[in-house]
C-alpha positions as CSV (number, residue, x, y, z in Angstrom):
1,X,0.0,0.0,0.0
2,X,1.8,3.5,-0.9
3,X,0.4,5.2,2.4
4,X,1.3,2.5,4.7
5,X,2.8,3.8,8.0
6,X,1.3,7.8,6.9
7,X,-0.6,9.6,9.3
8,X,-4.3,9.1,8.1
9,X,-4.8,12.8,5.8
10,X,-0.9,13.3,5.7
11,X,-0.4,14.8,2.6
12,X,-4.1,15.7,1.5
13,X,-4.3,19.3,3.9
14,X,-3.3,22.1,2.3
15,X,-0.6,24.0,4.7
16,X,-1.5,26.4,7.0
17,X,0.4,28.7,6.0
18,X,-1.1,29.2,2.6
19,X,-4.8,28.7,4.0
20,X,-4.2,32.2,6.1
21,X,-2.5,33.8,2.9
22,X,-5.2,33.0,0.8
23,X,-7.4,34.4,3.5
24,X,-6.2,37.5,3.8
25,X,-5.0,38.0,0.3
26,X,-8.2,36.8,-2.0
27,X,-10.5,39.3,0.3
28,X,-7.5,41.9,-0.5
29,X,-7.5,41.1,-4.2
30,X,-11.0,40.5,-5.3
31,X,-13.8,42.3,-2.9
32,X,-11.3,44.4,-0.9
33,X,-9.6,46.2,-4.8
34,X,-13.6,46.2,-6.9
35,X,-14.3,48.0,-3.6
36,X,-11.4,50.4,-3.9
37,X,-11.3,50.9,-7.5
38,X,-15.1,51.3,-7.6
39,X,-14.7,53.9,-5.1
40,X,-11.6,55.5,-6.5
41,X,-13.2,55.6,-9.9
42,X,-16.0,57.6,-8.7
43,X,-14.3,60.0,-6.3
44,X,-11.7,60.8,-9.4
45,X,-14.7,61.0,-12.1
46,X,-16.5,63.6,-9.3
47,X,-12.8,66.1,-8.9
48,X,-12.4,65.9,-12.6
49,X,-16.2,67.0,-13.1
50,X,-16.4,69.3,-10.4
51,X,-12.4,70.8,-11.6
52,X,-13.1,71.4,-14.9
53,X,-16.8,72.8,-14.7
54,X,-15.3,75.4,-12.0
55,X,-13.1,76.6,-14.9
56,X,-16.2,76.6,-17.4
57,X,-18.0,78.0,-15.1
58,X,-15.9,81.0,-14.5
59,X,-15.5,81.5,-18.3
60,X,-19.6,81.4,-18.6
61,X,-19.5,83.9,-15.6
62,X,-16.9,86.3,-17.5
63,X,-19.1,86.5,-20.6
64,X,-22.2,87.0,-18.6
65,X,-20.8,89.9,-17.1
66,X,-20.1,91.9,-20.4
67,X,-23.9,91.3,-21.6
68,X,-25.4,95.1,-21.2
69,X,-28.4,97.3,-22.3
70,X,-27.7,100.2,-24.4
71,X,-30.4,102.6,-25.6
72,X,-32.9,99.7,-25.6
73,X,-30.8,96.9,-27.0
74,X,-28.5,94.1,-25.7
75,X,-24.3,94.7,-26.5
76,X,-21.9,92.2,-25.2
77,X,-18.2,92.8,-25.8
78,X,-16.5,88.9,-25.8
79,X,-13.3,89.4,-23.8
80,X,-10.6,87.1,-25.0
81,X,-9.5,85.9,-21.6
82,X,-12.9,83.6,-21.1
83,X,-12.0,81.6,-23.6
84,X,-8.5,81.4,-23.2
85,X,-9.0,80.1,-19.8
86,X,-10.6,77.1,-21.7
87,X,-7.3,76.3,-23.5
88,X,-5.5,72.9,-22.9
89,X,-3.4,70.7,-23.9
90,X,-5.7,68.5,-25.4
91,X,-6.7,71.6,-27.6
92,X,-10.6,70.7,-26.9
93,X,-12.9,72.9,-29.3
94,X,-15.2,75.5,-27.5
95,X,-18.3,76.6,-28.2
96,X,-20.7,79.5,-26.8
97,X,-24.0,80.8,-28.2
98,X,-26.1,84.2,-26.3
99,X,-29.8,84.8,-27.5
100,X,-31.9,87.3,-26.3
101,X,-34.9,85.1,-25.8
102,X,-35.5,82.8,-29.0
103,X,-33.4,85.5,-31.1
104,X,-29.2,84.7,-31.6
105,X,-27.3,87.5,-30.6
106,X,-24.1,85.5,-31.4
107,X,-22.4,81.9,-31.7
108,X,-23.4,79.1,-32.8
109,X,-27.4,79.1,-33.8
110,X,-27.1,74.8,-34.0
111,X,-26.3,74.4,-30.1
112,X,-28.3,72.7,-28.3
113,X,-30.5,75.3,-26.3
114,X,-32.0,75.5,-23.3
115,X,-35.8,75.9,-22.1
116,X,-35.9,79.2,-20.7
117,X,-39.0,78.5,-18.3
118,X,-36.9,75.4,-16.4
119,X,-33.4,77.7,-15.7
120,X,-33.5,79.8,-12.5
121,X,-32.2,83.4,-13.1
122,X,-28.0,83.9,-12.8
123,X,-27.4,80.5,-11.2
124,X,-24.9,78.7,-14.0
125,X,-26.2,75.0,-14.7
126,X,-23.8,72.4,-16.3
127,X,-25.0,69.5,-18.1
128,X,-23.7,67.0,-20.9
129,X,-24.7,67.3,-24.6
130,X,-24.6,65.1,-28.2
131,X,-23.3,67.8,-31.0
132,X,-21.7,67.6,-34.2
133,X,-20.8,64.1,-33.3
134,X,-18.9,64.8,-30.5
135,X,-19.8,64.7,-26.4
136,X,-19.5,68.2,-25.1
137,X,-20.1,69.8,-21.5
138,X,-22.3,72.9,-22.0
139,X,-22.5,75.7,-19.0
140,X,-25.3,78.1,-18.8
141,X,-26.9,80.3,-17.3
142,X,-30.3,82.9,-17.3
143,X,-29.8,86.6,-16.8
144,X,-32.7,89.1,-17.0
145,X,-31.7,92.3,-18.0
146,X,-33.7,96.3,-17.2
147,X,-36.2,96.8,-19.9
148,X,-36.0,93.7,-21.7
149,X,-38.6,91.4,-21.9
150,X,-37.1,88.4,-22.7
151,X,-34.4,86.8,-20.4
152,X,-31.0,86.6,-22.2
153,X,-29.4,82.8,-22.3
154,X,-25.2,83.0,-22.1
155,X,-23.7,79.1,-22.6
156,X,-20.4,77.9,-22.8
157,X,-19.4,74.5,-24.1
158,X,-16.2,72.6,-24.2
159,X,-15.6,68.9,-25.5
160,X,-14.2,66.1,-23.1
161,X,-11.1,64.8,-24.5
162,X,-9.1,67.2,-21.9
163,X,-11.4,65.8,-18.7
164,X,-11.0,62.6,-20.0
165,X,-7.1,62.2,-20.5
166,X,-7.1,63.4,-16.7
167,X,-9.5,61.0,-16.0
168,X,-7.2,58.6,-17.9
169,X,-4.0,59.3,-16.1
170,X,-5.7,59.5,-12.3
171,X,-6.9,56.0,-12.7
172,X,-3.7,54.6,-13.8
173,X,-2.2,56.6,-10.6
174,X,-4.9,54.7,-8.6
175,X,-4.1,51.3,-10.7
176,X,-0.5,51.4,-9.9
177,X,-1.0,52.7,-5.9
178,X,-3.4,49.3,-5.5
179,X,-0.8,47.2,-7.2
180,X,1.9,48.5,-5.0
181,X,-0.4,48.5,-1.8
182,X,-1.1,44.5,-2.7
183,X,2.8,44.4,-3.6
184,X,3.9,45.1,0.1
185,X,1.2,43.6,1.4
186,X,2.3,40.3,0.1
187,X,6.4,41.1,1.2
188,X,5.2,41.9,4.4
189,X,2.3,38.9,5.0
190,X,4.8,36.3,5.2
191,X,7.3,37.2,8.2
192,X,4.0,38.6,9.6
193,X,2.2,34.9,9.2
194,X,5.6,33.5,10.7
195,X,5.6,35.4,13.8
196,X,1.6,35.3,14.3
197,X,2.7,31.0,13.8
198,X,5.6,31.4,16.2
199,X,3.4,30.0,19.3
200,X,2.5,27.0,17.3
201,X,5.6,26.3,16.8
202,X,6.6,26.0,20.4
203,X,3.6,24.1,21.0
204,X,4.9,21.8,18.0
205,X,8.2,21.8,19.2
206,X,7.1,21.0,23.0
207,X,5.9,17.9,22.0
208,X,8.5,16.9,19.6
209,X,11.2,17.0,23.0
210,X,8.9,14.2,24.3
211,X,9.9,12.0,21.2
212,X,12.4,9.8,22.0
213,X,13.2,9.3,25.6
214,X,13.5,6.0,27.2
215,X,9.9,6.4,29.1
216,X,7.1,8.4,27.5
217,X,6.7,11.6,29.1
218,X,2.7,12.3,30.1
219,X,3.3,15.5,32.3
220,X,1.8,18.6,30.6
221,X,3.1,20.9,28.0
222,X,5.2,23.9,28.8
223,X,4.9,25.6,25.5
224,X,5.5,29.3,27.4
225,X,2.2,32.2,26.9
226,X,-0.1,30.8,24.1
227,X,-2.7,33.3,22.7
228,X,-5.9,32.4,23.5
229,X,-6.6,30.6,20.6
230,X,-4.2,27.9,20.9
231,X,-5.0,27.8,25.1
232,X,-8.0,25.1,24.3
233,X,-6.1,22.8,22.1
234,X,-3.2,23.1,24.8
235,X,-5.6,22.3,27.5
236,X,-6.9,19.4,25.2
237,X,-3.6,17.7,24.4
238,X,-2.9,17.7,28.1
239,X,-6.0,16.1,29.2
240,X,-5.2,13.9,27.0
241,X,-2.1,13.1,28.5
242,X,-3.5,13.1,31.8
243,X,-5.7,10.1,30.4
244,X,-2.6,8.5,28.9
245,X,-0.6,8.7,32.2
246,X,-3.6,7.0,34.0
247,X,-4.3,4.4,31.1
248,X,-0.3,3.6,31.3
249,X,0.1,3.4,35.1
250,X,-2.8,1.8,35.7
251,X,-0.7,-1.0,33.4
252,X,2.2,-0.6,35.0
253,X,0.4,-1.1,38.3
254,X,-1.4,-4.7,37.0
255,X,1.7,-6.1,35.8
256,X,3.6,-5.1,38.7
257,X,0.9,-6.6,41.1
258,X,0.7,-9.7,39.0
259,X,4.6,-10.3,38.8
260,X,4.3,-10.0,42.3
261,X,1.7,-11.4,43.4
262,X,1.6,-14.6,41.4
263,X,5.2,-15.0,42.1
264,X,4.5,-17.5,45.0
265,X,1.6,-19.9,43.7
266,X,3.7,-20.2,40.7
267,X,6.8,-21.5,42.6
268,X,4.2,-23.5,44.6
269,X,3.1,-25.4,41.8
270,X,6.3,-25.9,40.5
271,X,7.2,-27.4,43.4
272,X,4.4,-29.6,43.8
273,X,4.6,-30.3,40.3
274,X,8.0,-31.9,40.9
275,X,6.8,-33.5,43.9
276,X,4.1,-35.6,41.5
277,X,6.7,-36.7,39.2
278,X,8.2,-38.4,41.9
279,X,5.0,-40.1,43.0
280,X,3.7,-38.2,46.2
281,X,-0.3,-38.4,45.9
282,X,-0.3,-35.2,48.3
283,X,0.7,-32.8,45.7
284,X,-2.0,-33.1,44.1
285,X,-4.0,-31.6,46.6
286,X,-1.5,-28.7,47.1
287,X,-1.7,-28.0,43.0
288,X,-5.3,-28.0,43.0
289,X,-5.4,-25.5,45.6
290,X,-2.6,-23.1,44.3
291,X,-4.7,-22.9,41.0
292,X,-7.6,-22.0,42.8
293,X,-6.1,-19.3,44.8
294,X,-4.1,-18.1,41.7
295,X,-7.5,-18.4,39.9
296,X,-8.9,-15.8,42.5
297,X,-5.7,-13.6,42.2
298,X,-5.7,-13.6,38.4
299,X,-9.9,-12.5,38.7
300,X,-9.1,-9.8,41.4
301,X,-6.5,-8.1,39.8
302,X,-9.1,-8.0,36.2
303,X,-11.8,-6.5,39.0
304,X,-9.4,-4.0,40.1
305,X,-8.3,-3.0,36.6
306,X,-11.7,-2.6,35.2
307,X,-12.7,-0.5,38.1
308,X,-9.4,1.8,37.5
309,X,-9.6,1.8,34.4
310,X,-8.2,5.4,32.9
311,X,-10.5,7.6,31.0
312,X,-14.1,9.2,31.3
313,X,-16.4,7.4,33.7
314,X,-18.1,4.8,32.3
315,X,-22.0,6.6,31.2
316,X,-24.5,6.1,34.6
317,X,-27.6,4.1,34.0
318,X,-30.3,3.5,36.7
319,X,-29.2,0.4,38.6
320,X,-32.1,-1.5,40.9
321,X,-29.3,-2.1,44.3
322,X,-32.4,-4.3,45.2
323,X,-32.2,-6.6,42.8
324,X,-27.9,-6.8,42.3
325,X,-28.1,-7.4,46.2
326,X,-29.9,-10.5,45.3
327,X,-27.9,-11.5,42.4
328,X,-24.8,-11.3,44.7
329,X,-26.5,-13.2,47.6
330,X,-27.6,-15.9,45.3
331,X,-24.2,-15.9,43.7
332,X,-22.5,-16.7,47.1
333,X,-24.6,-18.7,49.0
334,X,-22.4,-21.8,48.5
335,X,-19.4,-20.0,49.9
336,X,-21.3,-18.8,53.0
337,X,-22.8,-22.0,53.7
338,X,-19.5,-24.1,53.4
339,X,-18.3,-21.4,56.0
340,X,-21.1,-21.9,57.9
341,X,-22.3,-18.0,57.8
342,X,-25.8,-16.5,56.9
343,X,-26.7,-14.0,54.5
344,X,-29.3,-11.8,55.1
345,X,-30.6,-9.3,52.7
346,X,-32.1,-6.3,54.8
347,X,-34.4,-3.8,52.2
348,X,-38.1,-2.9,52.5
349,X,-40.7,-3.9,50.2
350,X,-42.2,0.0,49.8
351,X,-38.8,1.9,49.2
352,X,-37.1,1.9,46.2
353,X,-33.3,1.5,45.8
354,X,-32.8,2.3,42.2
355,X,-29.5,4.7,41.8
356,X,-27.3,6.3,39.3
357,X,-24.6,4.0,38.9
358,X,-23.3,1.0,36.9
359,X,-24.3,-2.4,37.2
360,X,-21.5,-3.7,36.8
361,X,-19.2,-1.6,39.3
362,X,-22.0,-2.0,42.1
363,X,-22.0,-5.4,41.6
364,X,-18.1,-5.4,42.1
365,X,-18.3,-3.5,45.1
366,X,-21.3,-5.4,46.9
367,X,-19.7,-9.1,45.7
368,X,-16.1,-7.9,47.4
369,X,-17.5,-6.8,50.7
370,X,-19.5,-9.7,51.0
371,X,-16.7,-12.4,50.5
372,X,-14.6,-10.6,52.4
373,X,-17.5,-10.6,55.6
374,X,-17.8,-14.8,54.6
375,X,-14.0,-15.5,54.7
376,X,-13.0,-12.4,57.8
377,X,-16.2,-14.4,59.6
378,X,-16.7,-17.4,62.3
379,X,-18.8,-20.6,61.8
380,X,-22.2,-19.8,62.8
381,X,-21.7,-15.9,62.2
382,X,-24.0,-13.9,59.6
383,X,-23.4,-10.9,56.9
384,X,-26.2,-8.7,56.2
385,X,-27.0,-5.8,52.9
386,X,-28.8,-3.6,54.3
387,X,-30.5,-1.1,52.0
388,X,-32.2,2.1,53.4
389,X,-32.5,5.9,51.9
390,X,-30.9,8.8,53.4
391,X,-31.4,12.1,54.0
392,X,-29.5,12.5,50.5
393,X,-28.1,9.6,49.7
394,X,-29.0,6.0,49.0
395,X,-27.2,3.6,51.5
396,X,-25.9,0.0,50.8
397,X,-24.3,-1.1,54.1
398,X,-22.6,-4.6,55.0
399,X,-22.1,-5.8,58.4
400,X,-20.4,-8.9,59.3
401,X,-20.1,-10.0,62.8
402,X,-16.7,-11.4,62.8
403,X,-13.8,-9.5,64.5
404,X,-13.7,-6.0,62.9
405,X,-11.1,-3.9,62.2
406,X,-8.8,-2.2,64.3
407,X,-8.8,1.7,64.5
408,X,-5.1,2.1,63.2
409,X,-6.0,-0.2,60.6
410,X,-9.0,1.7,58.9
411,X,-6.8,4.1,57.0
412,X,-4.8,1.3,55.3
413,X,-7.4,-1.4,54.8
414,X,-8.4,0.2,51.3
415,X,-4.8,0.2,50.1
416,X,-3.5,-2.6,47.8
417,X,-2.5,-6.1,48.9
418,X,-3.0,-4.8,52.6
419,X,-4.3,-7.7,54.8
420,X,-5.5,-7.1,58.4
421,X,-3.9,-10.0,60.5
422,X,-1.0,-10.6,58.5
423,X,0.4,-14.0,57.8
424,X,-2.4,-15.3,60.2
425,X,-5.5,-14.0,58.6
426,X,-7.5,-16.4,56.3
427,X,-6.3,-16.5,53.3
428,X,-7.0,-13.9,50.5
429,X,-5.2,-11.1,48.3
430,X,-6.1,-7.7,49.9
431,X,-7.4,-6.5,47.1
432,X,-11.1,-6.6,47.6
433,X,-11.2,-3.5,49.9
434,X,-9.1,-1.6,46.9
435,X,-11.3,-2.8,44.4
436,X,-14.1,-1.3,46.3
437,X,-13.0,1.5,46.8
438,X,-11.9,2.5,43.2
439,X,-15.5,0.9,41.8
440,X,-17.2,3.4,43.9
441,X,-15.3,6.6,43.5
442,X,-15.2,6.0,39.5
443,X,-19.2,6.4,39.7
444,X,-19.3,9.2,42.6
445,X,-20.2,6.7,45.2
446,X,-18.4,7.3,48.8
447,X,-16.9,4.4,51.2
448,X,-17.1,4.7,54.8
449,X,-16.1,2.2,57.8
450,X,-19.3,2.8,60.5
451,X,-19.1,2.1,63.9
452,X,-21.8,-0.5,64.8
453,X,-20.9,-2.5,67.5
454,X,-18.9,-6.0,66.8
455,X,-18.0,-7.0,63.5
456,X,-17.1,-4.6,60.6
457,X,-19.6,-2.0,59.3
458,X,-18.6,-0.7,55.5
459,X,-21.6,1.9,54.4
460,X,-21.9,2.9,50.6
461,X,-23.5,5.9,49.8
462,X,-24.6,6.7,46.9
463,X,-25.9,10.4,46.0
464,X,-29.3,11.5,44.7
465,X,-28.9,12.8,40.9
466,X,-32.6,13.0,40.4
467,X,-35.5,11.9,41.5
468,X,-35.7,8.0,41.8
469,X,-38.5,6.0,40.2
470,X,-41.2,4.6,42.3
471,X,-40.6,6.3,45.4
């Protein structure tokens, strides 16, 4: 297969790096410049009108001003200097036409005139015009004279190939300053990308220095400030590593209470194997019952690792403690009975004892407290469940009545392979207590030794989460 051993998407993702470029530079180069241009376009179309009619408007004003009334008639007198303020480079031709209502005093008769009746009086108008097969820009304006009727119509008109060459060269100013604004924004966007990328990179290289040493290293990142984007995907990585550690040491703890626990029924049988080969009958006997307590060994240690086992806690379902309690009682009455010891099942018939929990945890915990009452108890002696509801709390209690446990002893009897009695206590692993006590906290429950008279009192409570069915 040619991606054997790669990274499932290795290879497929386009980098980072150029996903943030082409972020920031295809809004730049596509919305970001129509935007600009559009703009830029209309703000230099609006000075080029707005110049250029200023100057046709003060020739139109100039040529207003010489219009006069002599003995009854209009007289102008055309000063050169109005139309040489039209003069430019692009030699545009000029036009002007003044009639005395619909009558030509001088110009050109053919261009296009105004209606009087629309133009207020000596306020110049500008507007754009078709003539002699050219676009012009004609200004106007309305002047009513003393003892003339009729108002007297003054317009100036210039063609556009001056405005537009402006136009022309402002836009290639504006072409080339967008160019060179994208230009720099693309020499500066990359060291810019690299140093906003610089705290990935510690947080890439943090995790690299864990490559490589002789024992995986689960303690969390130190990958110095991280911006507050890359602060969840820190605190991610390293609760993830905090499940790691637990999912590794809780192997490391099985194998090393396997290795040594099963150390000495091993070398039993081996010795009692020997023994049969050379004929004794009695080693038989002493096999048999090695495999059976390294049968109970091997099935503790499984308990104890499924109730530590690392990770989320296994999702609560409602669990009847009612019916588990007589699952367990029924699964152990052979024991009790060849130990001569009673079980009792203490629960009333109108409360109900369904919690949050998990079956199979709870039936851990309440199977390991009651062999431990059967084997810790004397011939004729009795272990009771005993269910009742608290003020807040479900309680699953089991009393034995054999010889307790010492005061010092209660803070160590939930420890690992701790045995109360030492060498002379009936036989057993010392894990049961352990098991218990990791089953319960691993679904919220707590574990509590209770004083009630002889014997040993352990009390689970388990806490309301809601309000149970039937009661």
């Amino acid at each position: 297969m040619p991606n054997e051993g790669r990274p499932s998407g290795e290879g497929r993702a386009i980098a980072l790096r150029t996903r943030l470029l082409a972020a920031m530079l295809g809004p730049m180069l596509g919305p970001a410049a129509a935007i600009i241009g559009v703009g830029g376009a209309t703000l230099i179309s609006d000075v080029v009108r707005r110049t250029n009619d200023r100057v046709l408007g003060g020739a139109l004003g100039a040529i207003a001003e010489t219009v006069q009334v002599e003995r009854g008639e209009v007289t102008l007198d055309l000063p050169p200097a109005a139309f040489g303020m039209l003069e430019n480079s692009e030699r545009d031709n000029v036009y002007y036409r003044i009639a005395v209502g619909g009558t030509l005093l001088t110009g050109y008769a053919d261009l296009p005139a105004p209606d009087p009746r629309t133009m207020p009086v000596d306020q110049p108008r500008f507007r754009f015009a078709r003539y002699r097969g050219q676009d012009i820009r004609i200004g106007e304006v309305k002047r009513s004279l003393p003892r003339i009727a009729d108002p007297v119509i003054v317009q100036v008109a210039e063609t556009l190939d001056n405005r537009r060459a402006l136009m022309h060269r402002l836009m290639i100013a504006l072409l080339i300053g967008e160019l060179t604004l994208v230009g720099v924004a693309i020499l500066l966007l990359r060291p810019a990308l690299g140093w906003s990328l610089r705290p990935l990179l510690r947080l890439r290289r943090a995790v690299e220095m864990r490559d490589g040493g002789a024992r995986p290293d689960f303690s969390a990142l130190d990958a110095g400030p991280l911006p507050s984007e890359l602060r969840p995907l820190a605190r991610a990585f390293n609760r993830l590593l905090r499940q790691l550690d637990q999912a590794t040491g809780g192997v490391r703890r099985f194998t090393a209470d396997a290795s040594h626990q099963m150390r000495t029924p091993i070398s039993v049988l081996k010795v009692q194997i020997e023994l049969a080969r050379r004929g004794s009958r009695e080693a038989f006997d002493e096999i048999a019952d090695a495999a059976q307590r390294l049968e109970r060994l091997v099935t503790q240690l499984l308990a104890l690792a499924r109730a530590e086992e690392a990770g989320a806690s296994p999702p609560l379902e409602t669990v009847d403690l009612k019916e588990v309690s007589a699952v367990v009682v029924n699964r152990l009455i052979n024991q009790a009975i060849q130990a001569q010891v009673e079980l009792n099942l203490e629960a009333s018939d109108a409360e109900s004892y369904r919690v949050e929990a998990h079956r199979t945890l709870v039936f851990e915990i309440l199977a390991n407290l009651v062999d431990n009452g059967i084997r810790y108890n004397r011939p004729g002696g009795t272990v009771t469940i005993a269910l009742a509801q608290g003020e807040d709390a479900t309680l699953m209690t089991v009393s034995d009545d054999g010889p307790g446990i010492a005061v010092e002893h209660r803070d160590k009897v939930f420890e690992r392979f701790f045995r109360v009695g030492g060498a002379s206590a009936p036989e057993g692993t010392g894990l049961g207590l352990a098991i218990v006590q990791s089953a319960a906290s691993r679904m919220g429950a707590q574990v509590e030794i209770v004083e009630g008279g002889a014997g040993t009192h352990i009390r689970v409570r388990f806490p309301r989460r809601g309000e149970d069915d039937g009661v």
